[in-house]
C-alpha positions as CSV (number, residue, x, y, z in Angstrom):
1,X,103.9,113.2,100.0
2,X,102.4,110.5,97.3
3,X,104.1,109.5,94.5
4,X,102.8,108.4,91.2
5,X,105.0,107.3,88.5
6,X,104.9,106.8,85.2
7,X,106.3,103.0,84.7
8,X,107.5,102.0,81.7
9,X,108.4,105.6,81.2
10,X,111.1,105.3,84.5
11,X,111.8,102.0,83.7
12,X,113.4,103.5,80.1
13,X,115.7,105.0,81.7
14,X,117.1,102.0,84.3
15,X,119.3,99.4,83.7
16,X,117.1,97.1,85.0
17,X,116.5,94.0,83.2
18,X,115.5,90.7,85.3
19,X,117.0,87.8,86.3
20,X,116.5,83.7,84.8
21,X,114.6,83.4,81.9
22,X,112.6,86.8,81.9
23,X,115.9,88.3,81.5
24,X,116.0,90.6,78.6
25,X,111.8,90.8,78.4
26,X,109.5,93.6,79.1
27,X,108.0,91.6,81.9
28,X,111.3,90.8,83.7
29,X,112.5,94.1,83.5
30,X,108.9,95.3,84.9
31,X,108.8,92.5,87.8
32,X,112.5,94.1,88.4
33,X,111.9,97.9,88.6
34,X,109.2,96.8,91.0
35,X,111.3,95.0,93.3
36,X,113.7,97.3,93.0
37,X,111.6,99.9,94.6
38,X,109.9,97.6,97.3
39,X,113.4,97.3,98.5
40,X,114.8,101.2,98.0
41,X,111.5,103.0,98.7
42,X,111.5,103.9,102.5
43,X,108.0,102.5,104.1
44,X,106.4,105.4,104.1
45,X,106.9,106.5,100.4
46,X,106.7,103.3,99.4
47,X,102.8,102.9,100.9
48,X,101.8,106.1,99.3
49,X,103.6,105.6,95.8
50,X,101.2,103.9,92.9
51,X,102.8,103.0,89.7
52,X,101.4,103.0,86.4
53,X,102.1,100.8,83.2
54,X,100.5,100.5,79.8
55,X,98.1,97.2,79.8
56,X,99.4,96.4,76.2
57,X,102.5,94.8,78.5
58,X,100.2,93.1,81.3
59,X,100.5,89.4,81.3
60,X,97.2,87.5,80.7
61,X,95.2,87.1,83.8
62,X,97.3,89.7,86.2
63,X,94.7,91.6,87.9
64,X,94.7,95.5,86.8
65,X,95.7,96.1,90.0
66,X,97.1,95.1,93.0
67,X,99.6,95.5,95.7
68,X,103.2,95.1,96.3
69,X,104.3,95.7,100.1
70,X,102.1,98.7,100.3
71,X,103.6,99.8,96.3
72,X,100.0,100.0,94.4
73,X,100.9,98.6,90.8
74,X,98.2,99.8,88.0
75,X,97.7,98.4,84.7
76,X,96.3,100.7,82.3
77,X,93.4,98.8,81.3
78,X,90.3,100.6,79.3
79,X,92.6,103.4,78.2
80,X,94.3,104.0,75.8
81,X,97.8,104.2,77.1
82,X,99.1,104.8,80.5
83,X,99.6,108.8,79.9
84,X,95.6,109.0,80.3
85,X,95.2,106.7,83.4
86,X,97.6,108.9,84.9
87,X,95.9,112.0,83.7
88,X,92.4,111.3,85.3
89,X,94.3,110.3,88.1
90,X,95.9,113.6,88.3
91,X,93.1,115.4,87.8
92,X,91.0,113.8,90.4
93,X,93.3,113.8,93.0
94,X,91.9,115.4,96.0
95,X,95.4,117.1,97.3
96,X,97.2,117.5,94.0
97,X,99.7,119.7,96.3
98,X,100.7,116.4,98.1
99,X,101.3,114.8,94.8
100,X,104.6,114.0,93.0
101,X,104.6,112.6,89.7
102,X,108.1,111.0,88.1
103,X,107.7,111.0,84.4
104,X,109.9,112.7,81.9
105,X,106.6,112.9,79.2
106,X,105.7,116.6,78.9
107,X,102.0,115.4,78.2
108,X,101.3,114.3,82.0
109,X,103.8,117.0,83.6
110,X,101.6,119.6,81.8
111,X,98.6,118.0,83.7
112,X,100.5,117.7,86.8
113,X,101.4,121.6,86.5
114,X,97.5,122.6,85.2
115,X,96.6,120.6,88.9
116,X,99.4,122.7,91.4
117,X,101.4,119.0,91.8
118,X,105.0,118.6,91.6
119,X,106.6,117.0,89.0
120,X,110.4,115.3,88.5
121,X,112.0,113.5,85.1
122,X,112.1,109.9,85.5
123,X,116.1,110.1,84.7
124,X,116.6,112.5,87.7
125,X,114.5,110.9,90.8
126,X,115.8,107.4,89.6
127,X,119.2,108.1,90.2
128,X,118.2,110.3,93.2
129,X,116.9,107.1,94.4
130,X,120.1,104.7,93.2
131,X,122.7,107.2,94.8
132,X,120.9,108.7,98.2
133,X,123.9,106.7,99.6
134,X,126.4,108.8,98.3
135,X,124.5,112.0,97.5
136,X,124.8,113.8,100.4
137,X,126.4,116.6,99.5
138,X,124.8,116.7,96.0
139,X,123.8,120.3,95.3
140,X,120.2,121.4,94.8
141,X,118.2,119.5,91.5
142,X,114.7,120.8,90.5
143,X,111.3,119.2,90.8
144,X,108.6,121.2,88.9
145,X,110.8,124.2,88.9
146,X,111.4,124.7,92.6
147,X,114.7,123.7,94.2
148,X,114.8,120.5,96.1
149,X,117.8,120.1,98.1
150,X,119.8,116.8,99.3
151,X,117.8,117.7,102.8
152,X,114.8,116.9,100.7
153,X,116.1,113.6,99.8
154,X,117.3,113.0,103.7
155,X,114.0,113.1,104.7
156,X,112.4,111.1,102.4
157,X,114.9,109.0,102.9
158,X,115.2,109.0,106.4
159,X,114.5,105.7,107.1
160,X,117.7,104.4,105.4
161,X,120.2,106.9,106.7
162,X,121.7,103.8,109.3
163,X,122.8,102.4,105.8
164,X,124.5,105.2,104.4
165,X,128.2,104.2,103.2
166,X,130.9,106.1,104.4
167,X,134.7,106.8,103.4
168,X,137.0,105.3,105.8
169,X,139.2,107.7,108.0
170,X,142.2,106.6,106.5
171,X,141.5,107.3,103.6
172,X,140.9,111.0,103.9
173,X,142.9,113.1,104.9
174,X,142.0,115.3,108.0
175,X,143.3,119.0,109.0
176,X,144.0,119.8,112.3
177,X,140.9,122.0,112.9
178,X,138.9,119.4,112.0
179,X,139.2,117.5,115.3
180,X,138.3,120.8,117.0
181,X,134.6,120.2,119.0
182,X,131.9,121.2,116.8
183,X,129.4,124.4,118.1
184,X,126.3,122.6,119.7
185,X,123.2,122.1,117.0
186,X,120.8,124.6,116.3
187,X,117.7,122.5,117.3
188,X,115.3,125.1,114.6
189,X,118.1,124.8,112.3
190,X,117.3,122.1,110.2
191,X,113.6,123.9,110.0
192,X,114.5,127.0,109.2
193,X,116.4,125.6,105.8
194,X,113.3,124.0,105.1
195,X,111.5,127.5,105.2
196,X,114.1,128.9,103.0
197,X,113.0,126.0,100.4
198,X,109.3,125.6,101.2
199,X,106.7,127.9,101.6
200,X,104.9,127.4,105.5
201,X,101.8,126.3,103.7
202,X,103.9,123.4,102.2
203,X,105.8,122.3,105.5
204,X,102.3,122.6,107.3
205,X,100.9,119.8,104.6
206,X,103.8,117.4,105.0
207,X,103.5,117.4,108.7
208,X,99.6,117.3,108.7
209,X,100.3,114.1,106.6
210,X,103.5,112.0,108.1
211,X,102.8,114.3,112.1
212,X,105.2,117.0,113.6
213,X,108.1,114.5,113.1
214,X,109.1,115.3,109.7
């Protein structure tokens, strides 16, 4: 799946605000949200996520583009605002299916919709993203009006699960059945949720783009 997000948009709706003397200013907040997601985003994602962000913000002499461990950072330079950088990338996407865009402005979710691409609000996959740790058992949220379970998330985030945080045994308390030997695993289990969720057509692009190990 690729991402493209709509930067200052998401970054509205953070708490971020950088550190030292850029604290408090658009560009430290900006330098923050993107190191922010360097260090959250698992590889993956993170190498096919671009993020976009009105040039009226860029500091003098930053490139209009350029790279961040595998995170493509855009200025919107030559247009008019980001909204139509985002647009034209939209539209010119060759897999628009693969794409998901994280903006809570109607104006580009209309062109991500007109284009069959997914669509989240910046608010919602933010604290997706800030809570995976504890979300686990979150129920379903919607991206572009189809249900995206915590399973979703799992996967995306599959490359952090070894951090997850967990409550201690003593402070939850266990019934007896509980200690009781689990049935063994349904090894086409965890696929045939995903069918439930997903068309085939959708599980068949995922694994044609990250292999038969997602």
């Amino acid at each position: 799946m690729r991402l493209l997000i709509d930067g200052y948009n998401l970054l509205y709706v953070t708490d971020l605000f950088g550190e030292g003397v850029q604290a408090g200013t658009l560009e430290g907040s900006r330098e923050a949200l993107i190191a922010y997601l360097v260090a959250h985003l698992p590889d993956n994602l993170r190498r096919a996520a671009t993020i976009v962000f009105d040039a009226a913000g860029a500091p003098p002499g930053l490139p209009d583009r350029y790279s961040r461990s595998g995170l493509q950072v855009r200025f919107a330079r030559g247009y008019a605002e980001a909204d139509v950088l985002i647009e034209l990338k939209i539209e010119h996407h060759k897999a628009p299916k693969s794409l998901l865009l994280v903006s809570s402005d109607h104006r580009v979710q209309r062109a991500a919709r007109s284009r069959g691409a997914k669509y989240v609000d910046s608010n919602v996959w933010f604290r997706q993203l800030r809570q995976r740790k504890s979300e686990l058992g979150e129920p379903n949220i919607k991206v572009s009006g189809k249900a995206m379970s915590a399973e979703y998330w799992i996967r995306e985030f599959r490359d952090h699960v070894g951090e997850i945080d967990l409550p201690t045994v003593d402070a939850i308390d266990i019934p007896p059945e509980a200690n009781e030997a689990p049935p063994p695993p349904n090894a086409n289990e965890g696929e045939d949720r995903l069918g439930e969720i997903f068309p085939a057509d959708y599980l068949d692009e995922l694994r044609d783009e990250f292999g038969d190990g997602i």
